[in-house]
VEXDREN-2710 file (C-alpha; in Angstrom, 1 decimal):
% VEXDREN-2710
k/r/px/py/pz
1/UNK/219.6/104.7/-87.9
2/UNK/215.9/103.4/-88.4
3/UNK/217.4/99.9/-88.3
4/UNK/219.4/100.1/-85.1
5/UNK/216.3/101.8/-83.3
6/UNK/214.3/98.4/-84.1
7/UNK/217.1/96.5/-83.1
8/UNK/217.4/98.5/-79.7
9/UNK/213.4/98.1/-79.0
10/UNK/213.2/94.8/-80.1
11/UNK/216.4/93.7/-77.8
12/UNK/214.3/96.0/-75.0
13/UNK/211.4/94.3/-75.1
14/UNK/213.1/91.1/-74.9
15/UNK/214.3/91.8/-72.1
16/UNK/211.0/93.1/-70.3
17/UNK/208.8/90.0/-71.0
18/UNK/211.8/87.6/-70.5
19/UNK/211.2/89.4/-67.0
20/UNK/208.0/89.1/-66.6
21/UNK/208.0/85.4/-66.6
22/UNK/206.2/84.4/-63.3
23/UNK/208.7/82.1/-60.9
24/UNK/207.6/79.2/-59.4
25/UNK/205.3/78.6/-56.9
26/UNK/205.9/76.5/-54.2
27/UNK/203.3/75.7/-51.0
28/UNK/203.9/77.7/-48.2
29/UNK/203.2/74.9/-46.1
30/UNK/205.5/72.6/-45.4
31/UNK/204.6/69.0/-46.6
32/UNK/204.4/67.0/-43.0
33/UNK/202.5/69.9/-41.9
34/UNK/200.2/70.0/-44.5
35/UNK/199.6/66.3/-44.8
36/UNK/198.5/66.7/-40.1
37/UNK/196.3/69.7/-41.4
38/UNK/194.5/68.2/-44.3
39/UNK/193.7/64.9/-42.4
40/UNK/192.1/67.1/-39.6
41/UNK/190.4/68.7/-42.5
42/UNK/188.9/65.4/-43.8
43/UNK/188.1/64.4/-40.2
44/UNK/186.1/67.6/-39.4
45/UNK/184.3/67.0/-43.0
46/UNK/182.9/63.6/-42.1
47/UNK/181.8/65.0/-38.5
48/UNK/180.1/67.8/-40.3
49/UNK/178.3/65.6/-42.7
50/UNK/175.6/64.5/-40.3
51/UNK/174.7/68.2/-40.0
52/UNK/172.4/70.9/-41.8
53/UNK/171.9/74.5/-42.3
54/UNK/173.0/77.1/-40.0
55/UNK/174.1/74.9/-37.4
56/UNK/176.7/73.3/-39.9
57/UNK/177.5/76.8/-41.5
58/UNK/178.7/77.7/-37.4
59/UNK/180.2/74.5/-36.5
60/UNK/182.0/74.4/-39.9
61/UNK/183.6/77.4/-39.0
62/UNK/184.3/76.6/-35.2
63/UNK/186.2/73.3/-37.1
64/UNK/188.6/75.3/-39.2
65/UNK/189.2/77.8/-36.8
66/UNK/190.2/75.5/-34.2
67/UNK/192.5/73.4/-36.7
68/UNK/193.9/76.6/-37.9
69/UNK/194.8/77.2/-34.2
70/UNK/196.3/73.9/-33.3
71/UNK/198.6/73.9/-36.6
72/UNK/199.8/77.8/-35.9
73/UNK/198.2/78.7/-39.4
74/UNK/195.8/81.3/-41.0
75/UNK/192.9/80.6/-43.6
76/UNK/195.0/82.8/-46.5
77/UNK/198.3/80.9/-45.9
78/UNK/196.1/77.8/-46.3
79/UNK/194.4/79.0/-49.6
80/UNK/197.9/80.4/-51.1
81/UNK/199.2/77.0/-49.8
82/UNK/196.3/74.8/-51.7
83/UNK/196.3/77.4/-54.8
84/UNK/199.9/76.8/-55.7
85/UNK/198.9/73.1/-55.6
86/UNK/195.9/73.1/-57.4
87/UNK/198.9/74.1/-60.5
88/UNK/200.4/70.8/-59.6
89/UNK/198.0/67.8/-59.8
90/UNK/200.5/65.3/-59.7
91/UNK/201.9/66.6/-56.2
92/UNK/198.3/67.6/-55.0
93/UNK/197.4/63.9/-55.8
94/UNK/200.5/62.6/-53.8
95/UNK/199.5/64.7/-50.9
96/UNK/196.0/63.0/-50.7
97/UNK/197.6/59.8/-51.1
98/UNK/199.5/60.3/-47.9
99/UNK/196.9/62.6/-46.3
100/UNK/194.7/59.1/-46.7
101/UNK/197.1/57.4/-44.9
102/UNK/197.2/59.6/-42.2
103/UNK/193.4/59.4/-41.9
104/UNK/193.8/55.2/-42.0
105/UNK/195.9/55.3/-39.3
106/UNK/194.5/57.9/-37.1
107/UNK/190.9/55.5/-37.9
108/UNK/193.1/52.4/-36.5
109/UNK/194.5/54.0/-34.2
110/UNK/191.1/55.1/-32.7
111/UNK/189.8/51.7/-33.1
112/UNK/192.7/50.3/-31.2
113/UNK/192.0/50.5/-27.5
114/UNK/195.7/49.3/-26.1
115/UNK/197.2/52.5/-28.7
116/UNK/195.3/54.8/-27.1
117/UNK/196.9/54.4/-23.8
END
């Protein structure tokens, strides 16, 4: 009796931290979206670099807020979003890569006077 007790807990517990495994996470984001918000990201960080104190802090804020706004996104979808890919460096660092290409050709483009049109 003793042994088939152990055998029942042991097969019951088993089964309650085989089901506690935690799935998957994958970003919330889609990629192409994510690659358009993280350039504008970048873009607001080197306009904010020329900037100190308070006046930084606000227009820091003003920056997100509008890019949040333009991509139909909240701050806590984009944290959950960059969380899940902090557990991936090899896809976070594929992202950059094309986030940086984004940036490169949004820089041409701006430099380019006859693309603008």
């Amino acid at each position: 009796m003793r042994y088939a007790t152990m055998l029942l807990l042991t097969c019951c517990l088993n089964l309650f931290f085989c089901g506690c495994e935690t799935p998957e996470e994958k970003p919330r984001i889609p990629e192409e979206q994510l690659i358009n918000v993280l350039a504008d990201v970048h873009i607001a960080e080197a306009a904010l670099q020329a900037l100190r104190g308070q006046t930084k802090d606000s227009m820091s804020q003003a920056y997100y807020q509008q890019i949040y706004t333009i991509h139909g996104l909240d701050s806590v979808e984009m944290q959950q979003t960059l969380e899940a890919l902090r557990k991936k460096p090899e896809e976070m660092k594929a992202l950059y890569d094309k986030v940086m290409e984004r940036v490169e050709k949004l820089n041409a483009r701006s430099k380019d006077p006859e693309e603008r049109d």
